[in-house]
C-alpha positions as CSV (number, residue, x, y, z in Angstrom):
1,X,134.2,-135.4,147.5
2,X,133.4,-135.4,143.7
3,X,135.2,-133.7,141.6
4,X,132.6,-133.3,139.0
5,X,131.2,-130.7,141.1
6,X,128.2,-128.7,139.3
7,X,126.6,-128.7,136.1
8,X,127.3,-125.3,134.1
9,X,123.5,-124.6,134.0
10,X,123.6,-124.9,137.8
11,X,126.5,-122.5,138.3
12,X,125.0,-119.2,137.6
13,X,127.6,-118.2,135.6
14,X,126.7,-118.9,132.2
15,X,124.2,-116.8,130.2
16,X,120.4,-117.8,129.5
17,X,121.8,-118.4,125.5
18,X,124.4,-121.0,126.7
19,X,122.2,-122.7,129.2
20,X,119.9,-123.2,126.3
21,X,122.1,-124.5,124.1
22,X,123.5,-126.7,126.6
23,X,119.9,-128.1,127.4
24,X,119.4,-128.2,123.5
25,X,116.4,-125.8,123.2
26,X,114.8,-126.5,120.4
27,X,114.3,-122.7,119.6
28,X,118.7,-122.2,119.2
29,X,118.6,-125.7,116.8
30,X,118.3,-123.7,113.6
31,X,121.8,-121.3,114.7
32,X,124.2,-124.3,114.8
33,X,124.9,-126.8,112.4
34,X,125.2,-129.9,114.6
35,X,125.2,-130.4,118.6
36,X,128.8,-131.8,120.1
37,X,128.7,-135.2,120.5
38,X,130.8,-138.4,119.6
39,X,128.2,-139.0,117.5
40,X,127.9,-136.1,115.6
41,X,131.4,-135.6,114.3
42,X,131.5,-138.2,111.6
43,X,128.6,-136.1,109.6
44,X,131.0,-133.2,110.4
45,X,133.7,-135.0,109.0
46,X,132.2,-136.0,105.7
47,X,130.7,-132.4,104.8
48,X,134.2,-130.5,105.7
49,X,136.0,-132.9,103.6
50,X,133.9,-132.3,101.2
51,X,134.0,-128.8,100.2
52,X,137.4,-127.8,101.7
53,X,139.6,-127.5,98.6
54,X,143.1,-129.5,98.6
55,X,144.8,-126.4,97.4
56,X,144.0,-124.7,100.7
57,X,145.8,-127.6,102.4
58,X,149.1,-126.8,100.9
59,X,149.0,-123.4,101.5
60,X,148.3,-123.4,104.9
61,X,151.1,-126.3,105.6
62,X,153.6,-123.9,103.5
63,X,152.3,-120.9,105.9
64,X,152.3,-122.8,109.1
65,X,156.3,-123.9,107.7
66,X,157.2,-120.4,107.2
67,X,155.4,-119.5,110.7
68,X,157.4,-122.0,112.6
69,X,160.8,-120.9,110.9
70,X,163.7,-120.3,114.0
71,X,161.1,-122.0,116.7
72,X,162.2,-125.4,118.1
73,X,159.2,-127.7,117.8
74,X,158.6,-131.5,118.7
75,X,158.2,-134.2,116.6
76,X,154.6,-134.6,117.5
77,X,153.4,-131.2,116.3
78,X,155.9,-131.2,113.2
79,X,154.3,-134.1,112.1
80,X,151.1,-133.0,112.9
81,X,151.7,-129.7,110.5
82,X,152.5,-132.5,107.8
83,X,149.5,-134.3,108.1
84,X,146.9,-131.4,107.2
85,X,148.5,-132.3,103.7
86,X,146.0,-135.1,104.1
87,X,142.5,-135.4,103.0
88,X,141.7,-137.3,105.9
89,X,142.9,-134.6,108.6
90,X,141.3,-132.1,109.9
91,X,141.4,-129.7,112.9
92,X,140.3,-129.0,116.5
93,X,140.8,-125.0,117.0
94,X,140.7,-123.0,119.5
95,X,141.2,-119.2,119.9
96,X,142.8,-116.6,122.2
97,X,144.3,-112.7,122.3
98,X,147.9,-112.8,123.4
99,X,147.2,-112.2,126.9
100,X,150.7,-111.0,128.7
101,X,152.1,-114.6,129.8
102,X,149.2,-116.1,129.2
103,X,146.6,-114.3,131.3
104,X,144.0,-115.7,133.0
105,X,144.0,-119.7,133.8
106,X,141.2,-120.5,131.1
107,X,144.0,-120.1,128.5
108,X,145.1,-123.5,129.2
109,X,141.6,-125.0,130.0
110,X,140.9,-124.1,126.3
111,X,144.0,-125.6,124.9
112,X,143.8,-128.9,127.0
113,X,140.0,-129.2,126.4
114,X,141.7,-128.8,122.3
115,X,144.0,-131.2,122.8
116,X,141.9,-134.2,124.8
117,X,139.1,-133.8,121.9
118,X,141.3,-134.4,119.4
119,X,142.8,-137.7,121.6
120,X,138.6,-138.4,122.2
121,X,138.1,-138.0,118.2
122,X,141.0,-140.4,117.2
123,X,140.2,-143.2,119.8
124,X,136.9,-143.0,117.8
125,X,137.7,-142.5,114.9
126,X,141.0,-144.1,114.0
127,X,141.0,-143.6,110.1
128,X,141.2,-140.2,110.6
129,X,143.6,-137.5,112.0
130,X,142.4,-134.8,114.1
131,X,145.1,-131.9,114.7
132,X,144.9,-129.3,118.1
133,X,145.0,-125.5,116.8
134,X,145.6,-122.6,118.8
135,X,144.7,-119.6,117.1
136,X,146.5,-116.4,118.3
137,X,144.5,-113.0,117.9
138,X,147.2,-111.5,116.4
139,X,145.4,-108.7,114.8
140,X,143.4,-107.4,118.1
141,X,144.3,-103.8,118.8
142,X,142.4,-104.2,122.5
143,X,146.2,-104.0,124.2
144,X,144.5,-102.8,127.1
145,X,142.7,-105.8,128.1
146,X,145.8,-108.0,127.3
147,X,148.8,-106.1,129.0
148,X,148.6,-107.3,132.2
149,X,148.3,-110.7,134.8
150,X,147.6,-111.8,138.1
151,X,149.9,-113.5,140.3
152,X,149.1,-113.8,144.0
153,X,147.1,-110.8,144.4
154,X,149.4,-108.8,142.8
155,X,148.4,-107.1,139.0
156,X,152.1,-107.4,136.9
157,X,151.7,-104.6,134.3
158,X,153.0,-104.1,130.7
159,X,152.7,-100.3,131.0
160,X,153.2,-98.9,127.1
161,X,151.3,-97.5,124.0
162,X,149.9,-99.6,121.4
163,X,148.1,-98.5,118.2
164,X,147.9,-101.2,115.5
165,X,148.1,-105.3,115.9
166,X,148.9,-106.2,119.0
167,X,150.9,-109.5,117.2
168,X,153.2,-107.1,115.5
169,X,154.2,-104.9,118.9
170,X,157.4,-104.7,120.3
171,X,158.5,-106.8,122.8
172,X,160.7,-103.9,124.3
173,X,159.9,-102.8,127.8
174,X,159.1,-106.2,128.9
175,X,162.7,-106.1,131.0
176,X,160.8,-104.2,133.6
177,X,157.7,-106.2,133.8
178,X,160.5,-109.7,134.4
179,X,162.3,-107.9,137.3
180,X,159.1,-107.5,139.3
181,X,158.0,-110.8,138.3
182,X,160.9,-112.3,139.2
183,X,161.1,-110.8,142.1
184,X,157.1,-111.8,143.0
185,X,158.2,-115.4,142.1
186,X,161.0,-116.0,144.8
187,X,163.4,-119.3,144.6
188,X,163.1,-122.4,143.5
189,X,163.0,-125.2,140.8
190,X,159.8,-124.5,139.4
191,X,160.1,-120.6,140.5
192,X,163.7,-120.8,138.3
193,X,161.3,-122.4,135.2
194,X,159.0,-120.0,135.1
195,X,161.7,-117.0,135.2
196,X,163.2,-118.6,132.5
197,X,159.8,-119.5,130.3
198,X,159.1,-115.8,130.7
199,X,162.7,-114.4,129.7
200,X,162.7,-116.6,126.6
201,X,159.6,-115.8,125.6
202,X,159.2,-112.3,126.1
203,X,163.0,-111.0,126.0
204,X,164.3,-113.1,123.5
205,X,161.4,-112.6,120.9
206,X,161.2,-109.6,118.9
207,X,156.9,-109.0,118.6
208,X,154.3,-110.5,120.8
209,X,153.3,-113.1,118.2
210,X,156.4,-114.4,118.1
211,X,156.8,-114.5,122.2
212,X,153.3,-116.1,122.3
213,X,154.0,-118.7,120.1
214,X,157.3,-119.7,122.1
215,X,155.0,-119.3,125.3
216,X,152.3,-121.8,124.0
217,X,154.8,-124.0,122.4
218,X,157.0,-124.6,125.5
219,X,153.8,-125.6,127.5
220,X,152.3,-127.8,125.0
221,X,154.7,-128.9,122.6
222,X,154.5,-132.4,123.8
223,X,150.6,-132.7,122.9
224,X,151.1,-131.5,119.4
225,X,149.7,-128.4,119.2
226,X,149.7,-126.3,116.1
227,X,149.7,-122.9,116.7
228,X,148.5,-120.3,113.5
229,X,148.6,-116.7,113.2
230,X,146.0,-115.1,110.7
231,X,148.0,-112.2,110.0
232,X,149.5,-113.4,107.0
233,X,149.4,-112.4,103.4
234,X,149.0,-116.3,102.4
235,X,146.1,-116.7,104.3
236,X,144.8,-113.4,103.4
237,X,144.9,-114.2,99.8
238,X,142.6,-117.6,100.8
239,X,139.8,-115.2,102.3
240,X,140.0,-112.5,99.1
241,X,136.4,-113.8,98.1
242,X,134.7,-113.3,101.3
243,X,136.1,-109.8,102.1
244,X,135.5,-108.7,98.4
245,X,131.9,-110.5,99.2
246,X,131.7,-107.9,102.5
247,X,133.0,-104.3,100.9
248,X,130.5,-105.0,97.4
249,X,127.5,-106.5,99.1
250,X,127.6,-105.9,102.9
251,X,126.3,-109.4,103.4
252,X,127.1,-110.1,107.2
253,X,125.7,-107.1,108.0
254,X,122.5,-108.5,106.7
255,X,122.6,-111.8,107.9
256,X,124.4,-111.1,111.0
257,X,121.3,-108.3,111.5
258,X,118.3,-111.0,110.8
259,X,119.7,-113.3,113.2
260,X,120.0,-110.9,116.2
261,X,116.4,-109.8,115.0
262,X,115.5,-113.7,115.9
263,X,117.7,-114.2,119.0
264,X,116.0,-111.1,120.7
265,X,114.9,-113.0,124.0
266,X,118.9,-113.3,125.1
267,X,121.5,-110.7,125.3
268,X,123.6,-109.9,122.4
269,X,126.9,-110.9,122.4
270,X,128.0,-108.5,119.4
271,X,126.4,-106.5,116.5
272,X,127.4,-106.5,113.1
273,X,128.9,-103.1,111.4
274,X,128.4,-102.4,108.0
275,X,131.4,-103.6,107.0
276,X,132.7,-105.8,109.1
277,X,136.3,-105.0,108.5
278,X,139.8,-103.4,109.8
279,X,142.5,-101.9,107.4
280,X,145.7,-102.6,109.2
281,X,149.3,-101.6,109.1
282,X,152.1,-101.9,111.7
283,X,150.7,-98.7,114.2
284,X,146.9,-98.5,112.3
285,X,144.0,-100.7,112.9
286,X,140.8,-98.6,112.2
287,X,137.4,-99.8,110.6
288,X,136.5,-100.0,107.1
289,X,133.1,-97.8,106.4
290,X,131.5,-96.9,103.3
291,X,130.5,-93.1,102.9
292,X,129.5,-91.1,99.9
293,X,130.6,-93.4,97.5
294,X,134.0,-94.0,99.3
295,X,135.8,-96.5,101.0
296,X,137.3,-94.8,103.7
297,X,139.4,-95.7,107.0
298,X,138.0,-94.3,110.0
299,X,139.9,-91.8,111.8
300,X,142.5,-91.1,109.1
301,X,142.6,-89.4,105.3
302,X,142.8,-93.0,103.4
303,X,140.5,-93.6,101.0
304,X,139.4,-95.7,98.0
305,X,136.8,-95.9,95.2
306,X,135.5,-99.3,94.4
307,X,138.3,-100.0,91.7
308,X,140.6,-98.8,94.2
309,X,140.0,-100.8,97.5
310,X,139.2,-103.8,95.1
311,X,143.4,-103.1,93.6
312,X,144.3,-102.8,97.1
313,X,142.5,-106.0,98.5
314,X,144.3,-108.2,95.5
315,X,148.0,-106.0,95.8
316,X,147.8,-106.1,99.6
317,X,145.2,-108.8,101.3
318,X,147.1,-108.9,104.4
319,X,145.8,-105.1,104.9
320,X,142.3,-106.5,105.4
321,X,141.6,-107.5,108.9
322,X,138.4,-109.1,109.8
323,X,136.4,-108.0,113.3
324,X,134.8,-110.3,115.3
325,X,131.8,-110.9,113.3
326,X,134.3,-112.0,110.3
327,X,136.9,-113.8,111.8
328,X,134.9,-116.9,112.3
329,X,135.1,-117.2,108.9
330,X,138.3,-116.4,107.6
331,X,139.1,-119.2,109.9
332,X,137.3,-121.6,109.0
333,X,137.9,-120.8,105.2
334,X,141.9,-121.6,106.0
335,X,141.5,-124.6,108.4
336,X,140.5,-128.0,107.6
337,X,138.2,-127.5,110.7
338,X,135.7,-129.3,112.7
339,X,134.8,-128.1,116.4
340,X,135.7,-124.5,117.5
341,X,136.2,-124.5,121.2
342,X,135.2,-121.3,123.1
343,X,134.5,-119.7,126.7
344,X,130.6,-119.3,126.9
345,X,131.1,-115.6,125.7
346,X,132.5,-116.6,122.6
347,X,129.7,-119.7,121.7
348,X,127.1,-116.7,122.0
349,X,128.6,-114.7,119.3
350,X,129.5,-118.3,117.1
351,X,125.5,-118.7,117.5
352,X,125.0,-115.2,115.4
353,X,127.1,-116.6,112.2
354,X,125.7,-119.3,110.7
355,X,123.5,-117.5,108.2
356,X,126.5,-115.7,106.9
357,X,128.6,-118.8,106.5
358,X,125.9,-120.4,105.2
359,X,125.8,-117.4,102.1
360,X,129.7,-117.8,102.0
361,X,128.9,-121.7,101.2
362,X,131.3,-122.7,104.5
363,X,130.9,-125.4,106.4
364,X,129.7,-124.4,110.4
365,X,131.8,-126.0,112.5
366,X,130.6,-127.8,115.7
367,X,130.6,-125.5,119.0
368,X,132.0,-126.7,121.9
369,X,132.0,-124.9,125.3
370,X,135.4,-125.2,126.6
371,X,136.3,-127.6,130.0
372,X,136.2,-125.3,132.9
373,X,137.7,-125.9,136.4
374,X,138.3,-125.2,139.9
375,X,141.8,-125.9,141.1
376,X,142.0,-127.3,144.7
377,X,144.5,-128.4,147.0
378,X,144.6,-131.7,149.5
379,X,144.2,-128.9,152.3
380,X,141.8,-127.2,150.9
381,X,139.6,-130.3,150.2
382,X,140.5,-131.2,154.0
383,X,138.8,-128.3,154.7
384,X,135.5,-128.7,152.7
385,X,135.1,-131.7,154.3
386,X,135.9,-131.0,158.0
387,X,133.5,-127.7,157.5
388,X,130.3,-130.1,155.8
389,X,130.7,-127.8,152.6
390,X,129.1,-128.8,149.4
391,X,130.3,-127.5,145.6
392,X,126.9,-126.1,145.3
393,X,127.7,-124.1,148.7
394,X,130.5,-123.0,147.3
395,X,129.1,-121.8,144.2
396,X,126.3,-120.1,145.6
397,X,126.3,-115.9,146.5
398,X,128.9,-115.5,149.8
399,X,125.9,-114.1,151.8
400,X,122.9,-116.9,150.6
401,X,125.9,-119.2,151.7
402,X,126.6,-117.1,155.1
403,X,122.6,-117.1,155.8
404,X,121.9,-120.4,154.9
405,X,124.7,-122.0,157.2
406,X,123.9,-120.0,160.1
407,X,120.5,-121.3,160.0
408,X,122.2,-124.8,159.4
409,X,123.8,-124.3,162.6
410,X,121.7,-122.7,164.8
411,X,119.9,-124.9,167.1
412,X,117.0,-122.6,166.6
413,X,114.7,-122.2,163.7
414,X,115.7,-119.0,162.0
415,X,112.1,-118.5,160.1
416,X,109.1,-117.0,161.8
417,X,107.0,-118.2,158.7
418,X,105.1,-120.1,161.3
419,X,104.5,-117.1,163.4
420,X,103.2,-114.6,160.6
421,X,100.8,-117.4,159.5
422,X,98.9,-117.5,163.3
423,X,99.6,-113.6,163.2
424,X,97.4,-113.6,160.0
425,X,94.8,-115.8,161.3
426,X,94.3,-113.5,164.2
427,X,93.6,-110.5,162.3
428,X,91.4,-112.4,160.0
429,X,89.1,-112.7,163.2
430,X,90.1,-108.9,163.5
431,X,88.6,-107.8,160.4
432,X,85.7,-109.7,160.3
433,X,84.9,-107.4,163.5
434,X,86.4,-104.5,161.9
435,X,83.6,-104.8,158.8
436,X,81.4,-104.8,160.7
437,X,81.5,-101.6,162.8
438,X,82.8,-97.9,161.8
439,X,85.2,-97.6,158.7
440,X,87.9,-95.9,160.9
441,X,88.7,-99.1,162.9
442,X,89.1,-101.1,159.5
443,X,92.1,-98.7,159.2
444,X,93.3,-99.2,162.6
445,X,93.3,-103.4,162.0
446,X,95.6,-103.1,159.2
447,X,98.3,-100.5,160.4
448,X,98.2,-102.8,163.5
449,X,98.1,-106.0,161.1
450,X,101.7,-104.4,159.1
451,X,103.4,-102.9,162.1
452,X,103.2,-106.6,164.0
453,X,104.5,-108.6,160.6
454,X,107.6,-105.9,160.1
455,X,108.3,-106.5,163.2
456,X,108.3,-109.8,163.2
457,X,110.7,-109.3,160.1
458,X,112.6,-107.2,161.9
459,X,113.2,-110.2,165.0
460,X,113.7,-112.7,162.0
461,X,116.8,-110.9,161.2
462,X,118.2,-109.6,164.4
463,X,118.0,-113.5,165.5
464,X,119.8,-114.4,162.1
465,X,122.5,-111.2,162.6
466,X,123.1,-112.6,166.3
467,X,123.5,-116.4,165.5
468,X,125.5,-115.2,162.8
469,X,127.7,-113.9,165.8
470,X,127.5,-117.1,167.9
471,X,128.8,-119.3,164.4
472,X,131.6,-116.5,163.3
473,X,134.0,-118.5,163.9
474,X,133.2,-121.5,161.6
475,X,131.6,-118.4,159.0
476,X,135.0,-117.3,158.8
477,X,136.6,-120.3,157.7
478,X,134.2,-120.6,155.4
479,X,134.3,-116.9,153.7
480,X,138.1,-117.8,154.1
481,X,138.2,-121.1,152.0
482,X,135.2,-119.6,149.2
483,X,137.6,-116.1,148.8
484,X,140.3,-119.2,147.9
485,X,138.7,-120.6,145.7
486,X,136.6,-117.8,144.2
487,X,139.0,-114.8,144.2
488,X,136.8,-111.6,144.5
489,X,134.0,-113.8,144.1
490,X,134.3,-114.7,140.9
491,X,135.5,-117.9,139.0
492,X,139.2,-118.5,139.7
493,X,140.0,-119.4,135.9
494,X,139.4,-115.9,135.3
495,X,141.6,-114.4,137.7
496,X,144.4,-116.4,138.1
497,X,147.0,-116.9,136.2
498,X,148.5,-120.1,135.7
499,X,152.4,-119.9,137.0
500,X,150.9,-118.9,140.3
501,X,149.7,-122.7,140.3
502,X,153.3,-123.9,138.5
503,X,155.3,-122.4,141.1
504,X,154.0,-125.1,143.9
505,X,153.6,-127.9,141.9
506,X,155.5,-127.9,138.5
507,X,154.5,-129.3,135.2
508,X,152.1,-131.9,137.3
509,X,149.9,-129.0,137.2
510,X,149.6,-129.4,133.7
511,X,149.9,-133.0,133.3
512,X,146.8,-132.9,135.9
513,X,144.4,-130.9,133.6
514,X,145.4,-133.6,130.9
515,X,144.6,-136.1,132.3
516,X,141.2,-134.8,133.7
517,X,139.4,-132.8,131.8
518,X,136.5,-134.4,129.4
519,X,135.3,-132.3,126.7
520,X,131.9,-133.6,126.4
521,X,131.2,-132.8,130.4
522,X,129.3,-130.2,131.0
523,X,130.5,-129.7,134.5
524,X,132.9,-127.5,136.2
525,X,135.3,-129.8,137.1
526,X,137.4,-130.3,139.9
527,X,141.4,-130.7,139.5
528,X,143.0,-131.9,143.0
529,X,146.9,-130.5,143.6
């Protein structure tokens, strides 16, 4: 069976707006600055390098230094940290909230997919160094969609309140949350690893940044990831001109606004505010909005003048948080970056930006969709086999796929197409009579004419409901293996989490995805355990 099993247009699980920018519609060219292909980065390349100041290399080095402080890190990503000293370095990033324990499986898919295009870009490219970034979302207040994981069926819960940046939250009450994991988890080498990846993270880490960055830094350490957090007065300081640029002049609103304006055929993935800014402190993130010649932060008594929020911004950048619509940027005004690496949600929202970055004279970066997968075992691939499944089959809605085996079974046809045709025919003959003589009878032909077809329907589907009885047995197997592999019938990568996988087979798990995912396939890909 391949294991490159179906295109991500075919899946039906992507959006019009990424299926057209996978085909390369010409009407999406003018929202991205170049397509992702070998090709394509060396033009990257030589723009970034071009207008990303020196300056900003040291600073972020010094930051990512200080950042690192009291983690233990490997060679490999400690020497990657030194190399963004260098001109000829730049960065392969890709983002995500600090989902409890990682949250679901596409957490690593993004990372590895980070991590083999860097490996893709040096074998290419060998005069130049190309660094895997792992952005936390450090200053997300959304706890709520981050609190919590999956681990065989069963939802483990962070239950707690959480007001301001989720990054700067307190790891305490995470000692409940470990005893029912641990108990969940059972005995075991790799059961014993995960227990203890968990405790060290989450119990021996003050905040969630901090336990995050332990977290990702355990798993991937060896590949040389960097991992960054933007909520840092450093940074901050970097992106001053862009956020003064948003509270004076409101100009992503106004880009953002003309490029929604021209993407009206797809579904919006976000709309810009006014001002596209937080003001943050340890319990506070609330937006930014301009009223009656104030600066005010919504939902509480702060307020500025202009003089007064522009004081603030250059005494206190780090109190300047940038939504979704600015983030983009503030990242790619700190990183030496090349190719941002998202879930298909997150491309859709990239393809809004460009106008503003464009304004704020910073390079686009090349959007990648990240490597997604379905995780199978020998059994389980045993199975698809013995049962004459396809990927597509698997893919497809459970009942198309019940209906269209039982036909595929049946030693009957299941379609009376055949029959309505001749049924048709006859009462073409009908009609002609029926002109012909009093109106009333016309009537009479065509109630006759729709009572014979429905009930022709009607025998269609009692023969496909009692053939779907003869076949139950084989059905079952099949509803059986698809609820496996597509829990709730949706994608496993978003459902799963990842040490439900580690448990059974250990860091080959991991090694696996290495070694298999491609970052320039555009197929859902299929990793054998």
């Amino acid at each position: 069976m391949p294991t490159d099993c179906i295109s991500y247009q075919e899946s039906g699980y992507f959006s019009k707006i990424i299926v057209d920018y996978l085909d390369k519609k010409s009407d999406l060219k003018q929202f991205y600055n170049r397509f992702p292909s070998i090709e394509n980065f060396i033009s990257q390349i030589e723009e970034k390098q071009q207008n990303f100041p020196q300056e900003n290399r040291k600073i972020l080095v010094e930051e990512l230094k200080k950042q690192y402080n009291g983690f233990t890190i490997s060679e490999t990503t400690l020497n990657n940290i030194k190399l963004l000293n260098n001109s000829n370095t730049f960065t392969i990033t890709t983002g995500h909230q600090l989902n409890l324990f990682t949250g679901p499986l596409y957490f690593l898919y993004k990372i590895v997919s980070t991590i083999n295009l860097c490996k893709e870009l040096k074998t290419n490219y060998p005069d130049y160094n190309f660094v895997p970034v792992y952005w936390m979302a450090t200053e997300d207040h959304d706890f709520e969609e981050i609190n919590y994981f999956n681990f065989k069926n069963k939802k483990i819960k962070w239950n707690k309140e959480s007001f301001g940046p989720v990054g700067r939250l307190s790891t305490i009450g995470l000692q409940e949350v470990f005893e029912q994991f641990s108990n969940e988890l059972g005995i075991g080498e790799n059961a014993t690893f995960i227990k203890n990846l968990f405790l060290k993270s989450y119990l021996e880490h003050s905040n969630l940044a901090d336990a995050t960055r332990f977290l990702a830094n355990e798993l991937f350490k060896n590949e040389g990831l960097v991992i960054i957090d933007g909520d840092s007065v450093a940074l901050k300081k970097l992106f001053i001109p862009c956020i003064k640029e948003e509270l004076l002049n409101q100009t992503s609103f106004k880009k953002v606004s003309e490029t929604v304006a021209q993407l009206k055929e797809y579904k919006i993935q976000v709309n810009p505010r006014e001002i596209n800014l937080f003001y943050i402190e340890d319990n506070l993130r609330e937006r930014i909005v301009y009223e009656n010649n104030k600066y005010k932060v919504n939902n509480t008594k702060i307020e500025f003048s202009e003089t007064e929020i522009l004081a603030e911004l250059q005494n206190n950048p780090e109190k300047f948080s940038p939504n979704v619509i600015l983030r983009p940027l503030y990242q790619e005004v700190i990183l030496p970056n090349l190719c941002y690496i998202g879930g298909g949600g997150e491309i859709a929202y990239w393809l809004e930006l460009k106008s503003n970055f464009e304004v704020n004279k910073i390079t686009f970066p090349i959007l990648l969709l990240r490597n997604s997968v379905v995780l199978a075992t020998e059994k389980q691939i045993d199975k698809i086999d013995k049962l004459n499944l396809t990927w597509s089959d698997l893919f497809s809605n459970q009942q198309e796929l019940f209906t269209s085996k039982t036909k595929e079974f049946s030693k009957f046809k299941i379609d009376f197409t055949e029959q309505k045709e001749h049924l048709k025919k006859q009462f073409e003959k009908l009609n002609i009579i029926a002109n012909e003589t009093e109106k009333s009878f016309i009537g009479a032909v065509k109630a006759q004419e729709t009572k014979q077809i429905k009930g022709l329907d009607n025998l269609e589907k009692k023969l496909l409901k009692a053939e779907k009885r003869v076949h139950s047995e084989t059905l079952e197997r099949i509803l059986l293996l698809q609820n496996e592999l597509f829990p709730n019938q949706s994608l496993q990568e978003r459902k799963n989490n990842f040490s439900e996988f580690y448990v059974d087979f250990g860091y080959e798990f991991i090694k696996k995805l290495l070694e298999n995912l491609q970052p320039f396939h555009q197929e859902f890909k299929v990793v054998v355990l």
